[in-house]
ROLO-581744 format. One record per residue: residue number from 1; chain; x, y, z of N, C-alpha, C, O, CB in turn. Coordinates in Angstrom, 3 decimals. Glycine has a CB too. Layout:
BEGIN
SITE pos unit       nx       ny       nz      cax      cay      caz       cx       cy       cz       ox       oy       oz      cbx      cby      cbz
SITE NUM    A        X        Y        Z        X        Y        Z        X        Y        Z        X        Y        Z        X        Y        Z
...
This chain:
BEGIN
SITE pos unit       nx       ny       nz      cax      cay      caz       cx       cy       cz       ox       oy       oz      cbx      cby      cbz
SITE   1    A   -4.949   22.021  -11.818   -5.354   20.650  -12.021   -4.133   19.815  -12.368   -3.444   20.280  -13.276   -6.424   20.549  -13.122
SITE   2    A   -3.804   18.881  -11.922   -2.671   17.770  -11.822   -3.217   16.935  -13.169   -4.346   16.554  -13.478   -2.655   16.733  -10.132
SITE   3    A   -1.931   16.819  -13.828   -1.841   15.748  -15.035   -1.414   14.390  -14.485   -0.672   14.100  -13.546   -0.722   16.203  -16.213
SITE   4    A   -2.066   13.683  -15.305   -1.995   12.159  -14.715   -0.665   11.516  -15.406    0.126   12.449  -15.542   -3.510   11.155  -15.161
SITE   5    A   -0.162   10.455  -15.839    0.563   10.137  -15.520    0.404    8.530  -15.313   -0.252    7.961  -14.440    0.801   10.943  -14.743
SITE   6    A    1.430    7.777  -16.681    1.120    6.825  -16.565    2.701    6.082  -15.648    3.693    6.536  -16.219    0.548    6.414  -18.006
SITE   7    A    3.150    5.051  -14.363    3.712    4.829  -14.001    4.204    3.565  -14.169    3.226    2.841  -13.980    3.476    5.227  -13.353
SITE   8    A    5.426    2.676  -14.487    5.357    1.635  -14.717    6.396    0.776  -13.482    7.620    0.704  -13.582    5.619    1.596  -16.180
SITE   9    A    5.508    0.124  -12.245    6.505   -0.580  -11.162    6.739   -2.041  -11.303    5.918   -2.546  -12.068    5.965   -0.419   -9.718
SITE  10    A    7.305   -2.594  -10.977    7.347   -3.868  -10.429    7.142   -4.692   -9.324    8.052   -4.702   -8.496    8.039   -4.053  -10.543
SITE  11    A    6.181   -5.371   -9.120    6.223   -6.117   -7.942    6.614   -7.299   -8.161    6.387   -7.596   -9.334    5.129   -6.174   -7.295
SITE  12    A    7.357   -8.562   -7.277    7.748  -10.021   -7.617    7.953  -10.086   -9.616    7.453  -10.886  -10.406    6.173  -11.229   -6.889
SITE  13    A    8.473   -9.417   -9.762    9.178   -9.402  -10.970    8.223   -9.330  -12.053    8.473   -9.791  -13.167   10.054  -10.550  -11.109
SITE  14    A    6.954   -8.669  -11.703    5.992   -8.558  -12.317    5.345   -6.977  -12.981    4.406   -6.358  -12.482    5.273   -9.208  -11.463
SITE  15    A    6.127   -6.565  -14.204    5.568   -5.063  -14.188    3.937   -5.389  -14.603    3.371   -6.275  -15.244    6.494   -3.883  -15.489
SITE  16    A    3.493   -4.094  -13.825    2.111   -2.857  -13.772    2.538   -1.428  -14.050    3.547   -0.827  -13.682    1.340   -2.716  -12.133
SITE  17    A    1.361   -0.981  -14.904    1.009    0.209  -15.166    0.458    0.441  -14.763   -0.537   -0.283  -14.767    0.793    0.593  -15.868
SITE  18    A    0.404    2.230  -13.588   -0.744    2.587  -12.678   -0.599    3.966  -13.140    0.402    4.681  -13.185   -0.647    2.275  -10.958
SITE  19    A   -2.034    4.227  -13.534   -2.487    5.912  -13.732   -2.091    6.612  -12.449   -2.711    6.371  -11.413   -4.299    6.198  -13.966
SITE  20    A   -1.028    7.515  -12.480   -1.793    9.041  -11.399   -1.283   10.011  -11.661   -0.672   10.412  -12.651   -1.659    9.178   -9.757
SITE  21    A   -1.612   10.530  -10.474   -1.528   12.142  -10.437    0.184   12.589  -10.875    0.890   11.744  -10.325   -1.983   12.757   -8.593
SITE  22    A    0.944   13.445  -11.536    2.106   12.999  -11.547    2.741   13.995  -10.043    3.950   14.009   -9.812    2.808   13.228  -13.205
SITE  23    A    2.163   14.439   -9.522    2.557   14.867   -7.783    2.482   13.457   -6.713    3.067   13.238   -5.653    1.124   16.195   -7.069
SITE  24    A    1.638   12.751   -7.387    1.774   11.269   -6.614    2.995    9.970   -7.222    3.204    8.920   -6.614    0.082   10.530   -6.798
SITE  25    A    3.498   10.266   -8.187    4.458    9.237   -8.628    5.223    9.008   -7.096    4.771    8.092   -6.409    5.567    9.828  -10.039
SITE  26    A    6.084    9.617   -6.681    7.409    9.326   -5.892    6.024    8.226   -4.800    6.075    6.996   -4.779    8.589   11.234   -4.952
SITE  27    A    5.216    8.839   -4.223    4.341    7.881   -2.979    4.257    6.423   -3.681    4.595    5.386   -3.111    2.439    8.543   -2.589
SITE  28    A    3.679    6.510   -5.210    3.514    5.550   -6.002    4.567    4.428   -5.818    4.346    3.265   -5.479    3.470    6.078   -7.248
SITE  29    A    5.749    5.003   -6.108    6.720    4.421   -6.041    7.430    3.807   -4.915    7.861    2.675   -4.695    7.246    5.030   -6.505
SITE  30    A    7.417    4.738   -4.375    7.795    4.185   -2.458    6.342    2.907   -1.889    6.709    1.896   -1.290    7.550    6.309   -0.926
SITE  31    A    5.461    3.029   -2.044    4.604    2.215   -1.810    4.532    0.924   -2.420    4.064   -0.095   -1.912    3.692    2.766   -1.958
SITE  32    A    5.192    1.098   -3.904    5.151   -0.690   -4.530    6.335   -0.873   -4.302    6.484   -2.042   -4.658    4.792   -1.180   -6.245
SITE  33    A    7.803   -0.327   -3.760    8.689   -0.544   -3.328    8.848   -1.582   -2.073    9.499   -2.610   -1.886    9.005    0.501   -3.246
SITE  34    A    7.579   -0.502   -1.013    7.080   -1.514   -0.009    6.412   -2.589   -0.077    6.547   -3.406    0.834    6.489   -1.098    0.679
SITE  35    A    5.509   -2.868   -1.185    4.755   -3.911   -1.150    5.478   -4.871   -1.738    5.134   -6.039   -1.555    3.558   -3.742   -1.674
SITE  36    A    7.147   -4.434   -2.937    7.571   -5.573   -3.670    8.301   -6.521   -2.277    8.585   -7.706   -2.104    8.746   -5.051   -5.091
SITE  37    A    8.398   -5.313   -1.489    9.399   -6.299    0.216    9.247   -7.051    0.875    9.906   -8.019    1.253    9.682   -5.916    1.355
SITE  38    A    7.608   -6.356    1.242    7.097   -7.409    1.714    6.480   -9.149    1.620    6.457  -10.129    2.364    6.603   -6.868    1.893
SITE  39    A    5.915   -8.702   -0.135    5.730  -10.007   -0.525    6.727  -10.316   -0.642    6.777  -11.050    0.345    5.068  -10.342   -1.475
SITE  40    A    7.727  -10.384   -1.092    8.921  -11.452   -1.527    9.690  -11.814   -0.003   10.450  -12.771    0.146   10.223  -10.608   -2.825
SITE  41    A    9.311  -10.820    1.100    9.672  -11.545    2.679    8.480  -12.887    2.642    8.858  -14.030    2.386    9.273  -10.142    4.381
SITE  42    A    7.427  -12.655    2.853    6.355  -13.416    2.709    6.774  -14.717    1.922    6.737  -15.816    2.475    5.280  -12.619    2.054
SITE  43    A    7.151  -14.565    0.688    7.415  -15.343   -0.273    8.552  -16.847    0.152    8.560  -18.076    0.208    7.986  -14.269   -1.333
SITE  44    A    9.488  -15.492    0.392   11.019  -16.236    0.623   10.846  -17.446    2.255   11.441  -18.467    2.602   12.526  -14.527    1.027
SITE  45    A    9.812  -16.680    2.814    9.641  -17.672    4.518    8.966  -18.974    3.841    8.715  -19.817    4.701    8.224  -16.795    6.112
SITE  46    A    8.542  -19.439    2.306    7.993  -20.614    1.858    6.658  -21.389    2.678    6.218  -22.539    2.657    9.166  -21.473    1.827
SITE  47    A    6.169  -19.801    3.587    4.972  -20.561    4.264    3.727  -20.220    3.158    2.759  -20.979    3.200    4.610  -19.914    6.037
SITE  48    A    3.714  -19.419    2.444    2.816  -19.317    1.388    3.177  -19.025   -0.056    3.980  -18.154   -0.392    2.018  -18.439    1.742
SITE  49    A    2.339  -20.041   -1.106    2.732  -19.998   -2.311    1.296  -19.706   -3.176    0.135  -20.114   -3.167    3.549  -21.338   -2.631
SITE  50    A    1.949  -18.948   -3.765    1.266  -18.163   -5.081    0.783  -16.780   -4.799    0.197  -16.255   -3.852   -0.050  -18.949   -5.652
SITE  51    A    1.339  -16.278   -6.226    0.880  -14.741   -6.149    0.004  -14.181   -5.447    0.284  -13.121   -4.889    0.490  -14.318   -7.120
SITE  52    A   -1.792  -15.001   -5.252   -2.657  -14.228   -4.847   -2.683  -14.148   -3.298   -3.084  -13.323   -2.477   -3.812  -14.608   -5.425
SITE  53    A   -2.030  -15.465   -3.250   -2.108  -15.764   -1.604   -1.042  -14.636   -1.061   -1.509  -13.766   -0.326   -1.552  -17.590   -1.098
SITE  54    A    0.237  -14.599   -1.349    1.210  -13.726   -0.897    0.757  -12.489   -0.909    0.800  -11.977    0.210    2.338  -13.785   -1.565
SITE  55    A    0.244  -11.653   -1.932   -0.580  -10.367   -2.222   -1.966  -10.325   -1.091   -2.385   -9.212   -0.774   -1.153  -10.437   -4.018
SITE  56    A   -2.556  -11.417   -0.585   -3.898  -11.002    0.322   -2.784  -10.901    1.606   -3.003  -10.080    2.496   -5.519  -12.413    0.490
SITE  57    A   -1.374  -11.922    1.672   -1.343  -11.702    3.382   -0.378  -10.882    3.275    0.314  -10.904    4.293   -1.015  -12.984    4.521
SITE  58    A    0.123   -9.889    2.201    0.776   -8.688    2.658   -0.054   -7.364    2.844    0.228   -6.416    3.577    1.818   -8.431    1.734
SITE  59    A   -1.361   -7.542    1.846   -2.261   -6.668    2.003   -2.895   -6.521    3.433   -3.165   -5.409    3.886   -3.144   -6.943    1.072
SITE  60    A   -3.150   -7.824    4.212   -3.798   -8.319    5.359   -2.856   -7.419    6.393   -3.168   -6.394    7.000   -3.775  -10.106    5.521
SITE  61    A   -1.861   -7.995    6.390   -0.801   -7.596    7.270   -0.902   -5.817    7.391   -1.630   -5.351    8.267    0.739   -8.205    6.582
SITE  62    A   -0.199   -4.965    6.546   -0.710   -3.875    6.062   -1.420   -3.377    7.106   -1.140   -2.911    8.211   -1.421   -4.037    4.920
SITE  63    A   -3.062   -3.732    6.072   -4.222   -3.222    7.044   -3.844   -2.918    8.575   -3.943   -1.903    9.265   -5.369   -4.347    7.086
SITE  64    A   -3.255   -4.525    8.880   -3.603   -4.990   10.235   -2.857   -4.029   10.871   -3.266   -3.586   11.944   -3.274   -6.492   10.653
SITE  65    A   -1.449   -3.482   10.213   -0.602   -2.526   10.840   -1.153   -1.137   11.152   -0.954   -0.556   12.219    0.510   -2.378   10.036
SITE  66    A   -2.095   -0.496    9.795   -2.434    0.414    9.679   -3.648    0.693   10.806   -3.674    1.694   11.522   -2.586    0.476    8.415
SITE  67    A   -4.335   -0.044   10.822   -5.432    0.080   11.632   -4.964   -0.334   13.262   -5.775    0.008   14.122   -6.621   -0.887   10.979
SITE  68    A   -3.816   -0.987   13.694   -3.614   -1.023   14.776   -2.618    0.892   14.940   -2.665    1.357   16.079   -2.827   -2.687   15.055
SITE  69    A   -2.157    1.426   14.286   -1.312    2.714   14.633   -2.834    3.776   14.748   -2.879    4.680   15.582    0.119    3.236   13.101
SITE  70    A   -3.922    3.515   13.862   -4.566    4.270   14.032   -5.986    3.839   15.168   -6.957    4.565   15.383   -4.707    4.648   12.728
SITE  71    A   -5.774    2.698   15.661   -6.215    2.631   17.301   -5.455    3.286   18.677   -5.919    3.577   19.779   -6.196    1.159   17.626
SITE  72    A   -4.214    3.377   18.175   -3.572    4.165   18.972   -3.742    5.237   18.765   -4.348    5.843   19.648   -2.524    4.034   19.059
SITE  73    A   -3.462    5.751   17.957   -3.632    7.324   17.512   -5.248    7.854   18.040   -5.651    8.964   18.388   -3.476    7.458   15.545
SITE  74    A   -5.739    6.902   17.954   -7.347    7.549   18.436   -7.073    7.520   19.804   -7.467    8.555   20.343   -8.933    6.572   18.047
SITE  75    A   -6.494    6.650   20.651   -6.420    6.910   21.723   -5.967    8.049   22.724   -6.277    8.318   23.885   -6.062    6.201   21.811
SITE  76    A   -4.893    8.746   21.569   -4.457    9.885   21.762   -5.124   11.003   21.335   -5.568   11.163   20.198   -3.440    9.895   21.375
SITE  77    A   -5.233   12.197   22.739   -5.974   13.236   22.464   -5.006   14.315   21.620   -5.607   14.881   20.707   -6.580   13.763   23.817
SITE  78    A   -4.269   14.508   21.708   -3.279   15.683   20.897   -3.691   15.671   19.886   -3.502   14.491   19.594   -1.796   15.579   20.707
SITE  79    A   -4.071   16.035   19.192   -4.280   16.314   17.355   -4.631   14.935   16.582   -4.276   14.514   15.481   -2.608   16.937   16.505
SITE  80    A   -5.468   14.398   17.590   -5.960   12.920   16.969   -6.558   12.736   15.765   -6.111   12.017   14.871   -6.887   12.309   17.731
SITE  81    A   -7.484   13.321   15.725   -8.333   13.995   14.416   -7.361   14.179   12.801   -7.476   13.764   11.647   -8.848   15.819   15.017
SITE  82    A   -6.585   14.885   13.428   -5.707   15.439   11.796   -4.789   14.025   11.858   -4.490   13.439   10.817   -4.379   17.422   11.856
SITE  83    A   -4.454   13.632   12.928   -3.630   12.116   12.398   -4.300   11.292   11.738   -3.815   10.863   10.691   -3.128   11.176   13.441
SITE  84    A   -5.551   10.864   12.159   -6.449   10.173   11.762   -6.926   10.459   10.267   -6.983    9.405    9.634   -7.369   10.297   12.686
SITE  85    A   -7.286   11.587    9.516   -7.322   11.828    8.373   -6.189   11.900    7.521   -6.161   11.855    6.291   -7.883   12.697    8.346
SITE  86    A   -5.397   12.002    8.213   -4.104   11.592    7.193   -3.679    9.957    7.105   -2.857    9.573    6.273   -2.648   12.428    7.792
SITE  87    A   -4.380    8.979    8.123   -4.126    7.703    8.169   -4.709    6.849    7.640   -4.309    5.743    7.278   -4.085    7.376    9.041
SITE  88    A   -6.289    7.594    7.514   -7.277    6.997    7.087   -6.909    7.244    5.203   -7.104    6.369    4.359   -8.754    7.702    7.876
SITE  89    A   -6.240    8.938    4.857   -5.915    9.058    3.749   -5.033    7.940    3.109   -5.013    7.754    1.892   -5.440   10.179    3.741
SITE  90    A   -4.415    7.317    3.869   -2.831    6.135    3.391   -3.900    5.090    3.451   -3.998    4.710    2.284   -1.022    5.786    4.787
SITE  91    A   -4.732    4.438    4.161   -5.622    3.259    3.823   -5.900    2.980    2.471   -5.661    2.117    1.627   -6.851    3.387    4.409
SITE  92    A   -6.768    4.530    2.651   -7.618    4.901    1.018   -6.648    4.667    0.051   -7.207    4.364   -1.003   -8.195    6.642    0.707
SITE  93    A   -5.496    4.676   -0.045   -4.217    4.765   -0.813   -3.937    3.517   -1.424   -3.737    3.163   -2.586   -3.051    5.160    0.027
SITE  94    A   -3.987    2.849   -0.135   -2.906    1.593   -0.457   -4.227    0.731   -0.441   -3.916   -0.382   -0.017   -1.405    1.108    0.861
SITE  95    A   -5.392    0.780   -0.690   -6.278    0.065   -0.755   -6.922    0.245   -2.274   -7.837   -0.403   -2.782   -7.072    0.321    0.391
SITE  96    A   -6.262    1.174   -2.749   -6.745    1.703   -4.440   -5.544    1.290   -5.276   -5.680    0.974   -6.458   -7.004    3.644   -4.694
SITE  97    A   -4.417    1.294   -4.682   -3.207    0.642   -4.957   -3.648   -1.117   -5.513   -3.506   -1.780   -6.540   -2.211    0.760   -3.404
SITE  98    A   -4.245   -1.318   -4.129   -4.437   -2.715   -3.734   -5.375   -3.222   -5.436   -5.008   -4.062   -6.257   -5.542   -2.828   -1.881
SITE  99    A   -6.652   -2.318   -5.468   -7.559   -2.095   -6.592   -6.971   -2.264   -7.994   -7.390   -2.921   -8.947   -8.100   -0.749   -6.486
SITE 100    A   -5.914   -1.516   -7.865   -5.231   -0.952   -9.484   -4.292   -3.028   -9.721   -4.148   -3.629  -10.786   -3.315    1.281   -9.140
SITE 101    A   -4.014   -3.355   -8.756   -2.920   -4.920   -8.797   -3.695   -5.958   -9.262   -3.169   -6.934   -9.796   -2.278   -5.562   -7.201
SITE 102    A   -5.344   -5.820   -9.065   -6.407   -6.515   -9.369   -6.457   -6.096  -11.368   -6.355   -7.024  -12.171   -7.868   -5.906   -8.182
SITE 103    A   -6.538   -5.379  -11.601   -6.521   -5.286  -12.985   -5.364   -5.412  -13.667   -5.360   -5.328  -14.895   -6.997   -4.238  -13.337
């Protein structure tokens, strides 16, 4: 059984504390790494202002990426299946991620 593990990141210069698994820190980390990039790309283009707005259209974006690799991936017969549960696993991820930024 995995001990949890409290993590402390920054996004837009904003620390959070996120519970996990401590076998999940480094993903933890690489993932608000990605999300601090993207918003502050988002940010810095001055087409959208304020935290929540920048946070829905990097989240948006995201999705939109994630779910377009895994329309492809379905399209593909080779081991579509096990891609797909591992893609659908990173959704679930970064969508509980998404969950934990809300509190």
């Amino acid at each position: 059984m995995s001990q949890n593990e409290t993590v402390t990141i920054n996004i837009l210069d904003k620390e959070f504390q996120i519970n996990c698994p401590a076998e999940e820190k480094p993903a933890l980390v690489n993932s608000a790494r990605h999300l601090d990039q993207r918003m502050r790309t988002i940010r810095d283009s001055g087409k959208i202002v304020g935290l929540d707005r920048i946070a829905v259209m990097a989240a948006l974006n995201t999705t939109y990426e994630l779910l377009k690799v895994q329309e492809k991936e379905a399209q593909s017969s080779e081991g579509s299946s096990d891609k797909l549960s591992r893609l659908s696993g990173k959704i679930d991820d970064a969508l509980h991620f998404c969950r934990q930024l809300e509190i």
